[in-house]
Structures are given as C-alpha cells and as structure tokens.
N, C-alpha and C positions, 0 to 999 in steps of 0.2 A: 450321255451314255447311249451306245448305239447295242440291241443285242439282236438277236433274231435266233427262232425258233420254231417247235413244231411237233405235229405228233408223230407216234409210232412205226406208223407205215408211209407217212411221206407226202400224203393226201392235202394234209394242212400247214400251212406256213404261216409266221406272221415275223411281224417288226416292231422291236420299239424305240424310240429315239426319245430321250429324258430322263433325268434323274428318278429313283424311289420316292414314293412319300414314306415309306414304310418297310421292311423288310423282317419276317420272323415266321413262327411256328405257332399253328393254330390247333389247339386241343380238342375241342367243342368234337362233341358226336355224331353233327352234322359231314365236318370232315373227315373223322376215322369211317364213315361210310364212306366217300368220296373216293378216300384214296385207299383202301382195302386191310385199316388199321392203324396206322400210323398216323402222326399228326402232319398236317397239310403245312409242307412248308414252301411259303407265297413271297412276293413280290407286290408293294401295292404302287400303281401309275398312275397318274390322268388319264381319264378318258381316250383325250387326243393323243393320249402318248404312244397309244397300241392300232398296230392297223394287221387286217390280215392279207398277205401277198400272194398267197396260192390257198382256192379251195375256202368255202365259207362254213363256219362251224352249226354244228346243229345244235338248236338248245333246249335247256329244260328247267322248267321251275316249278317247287310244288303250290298248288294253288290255295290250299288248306292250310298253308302258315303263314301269317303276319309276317311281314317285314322278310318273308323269300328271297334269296337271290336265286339272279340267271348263269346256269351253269351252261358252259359254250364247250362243246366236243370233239373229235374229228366222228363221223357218221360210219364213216368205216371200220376204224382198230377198235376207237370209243375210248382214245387220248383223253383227257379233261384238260386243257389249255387254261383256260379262266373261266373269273367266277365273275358278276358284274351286279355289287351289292345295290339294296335298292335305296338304300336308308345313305351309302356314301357313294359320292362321286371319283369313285376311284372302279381300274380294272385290275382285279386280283390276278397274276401272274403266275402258275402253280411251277416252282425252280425246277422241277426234272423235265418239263418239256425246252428249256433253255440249248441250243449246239451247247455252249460253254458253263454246266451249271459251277464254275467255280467262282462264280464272280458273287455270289449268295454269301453271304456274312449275317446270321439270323441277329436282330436286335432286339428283340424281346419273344415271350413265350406269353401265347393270351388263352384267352378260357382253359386254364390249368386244373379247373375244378374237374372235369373232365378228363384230366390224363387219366392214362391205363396206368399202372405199375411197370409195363414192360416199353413206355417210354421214355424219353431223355431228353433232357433239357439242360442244353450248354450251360456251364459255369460264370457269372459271372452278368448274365442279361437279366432285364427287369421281366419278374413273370408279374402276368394277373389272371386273377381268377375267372 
C-alpha cells in the first residue's frame, strides 16, 4: 500500500509504503487532548514504513509520564501527523492528515474506558477498555 499525506498548510509531507499493522480508534484522554475531543483515529506502520518528503516535523513529548510518546507536527499550522509510541515499534498515523482518508476502515476501538458519551463507535468492531 502506497499513501502519502500531510498537514494543513502544506509545509509537511510525508509517505508510506506498507501494509497496517493495525488500524482503529483511540479513546484514552491523552488523544481527546490531541485531537481537540474526539477520539484519535490512527493508522499503525513500521517504523520504516513512514518517511517524510517535504519539511521535517517538530516534536514533543511530555517528560513527566512513564511510557510517553513522541508526538511529530507540522511547526507551522500545528497538524499532528503522528505519534511514535515508545513502548511499540510502530508509527501511529493520525487518518485526517491522509490526501485520501478513505482508505481507513477502523478495526477496533481501544481504551473505551475513556469514551465521552458524545462519541461513536462503529458496530460491529472489537472494543477494549
């Protein structure tokens, strides 16, 4: 699978060539921060499977929690492209910075303990808590 994508104003680009390991919707209150409510719905890669083609993301991680990941940006709009967990070798993918986000088919729903009320979780996918 070939996609390519990028942020908001155009600044950052990237590519990735490889299948998902993983594809779904993240609950956890770390993402409804993230993404301004809603739950974080990701893409997870290989490492090697994600390169960036224009413009290198700015990151941030908080230093005061265990097990932190790096979140990668564009420095300018302040896109969230991906997240780069530290505990898995994978690079989280956030679908709306996707050209084509229709190629997203969520597979499951995780840290569900955490939903709001005023989120949604397709029928029919394994959640977990």
């Amino acid at each position: 699978m070939h996609l390519e994508g990028g942020c908001y104003c155009g600044q950052l680009r990237y590519a990735v060539d490889g299948e998902p390991m993983m594809m779904g919707q993240c609950h956890c209150r770390e993402c409804q921060y993230i993404t301004g409510g809603s739950p974080n719905v990701f893409m997870a890669f290989p490492v090697p499977a994600l390169t960036y083609t224009k413009g290198a993301p700015k990151t941030f991680m908080r230093e005061d929690l265990d097990g932190a990941a790096t979140r990668e940006f564009c420095e300018n709009c302040g896109t969230h492209t991906t997240t780069r967990p530290r505990m898995l070798p994978a690079v989280i993918l956030k679908v709306g910075t996707l050209d084509d986000p229709s190629v997203f088919s969520p597979g499951m729903a995780i840290q569900a303990l955490d939903k709001q009320a005023f989120h949604r979780i397709p029928e029919g996918i394994p959640v977990f808590d």
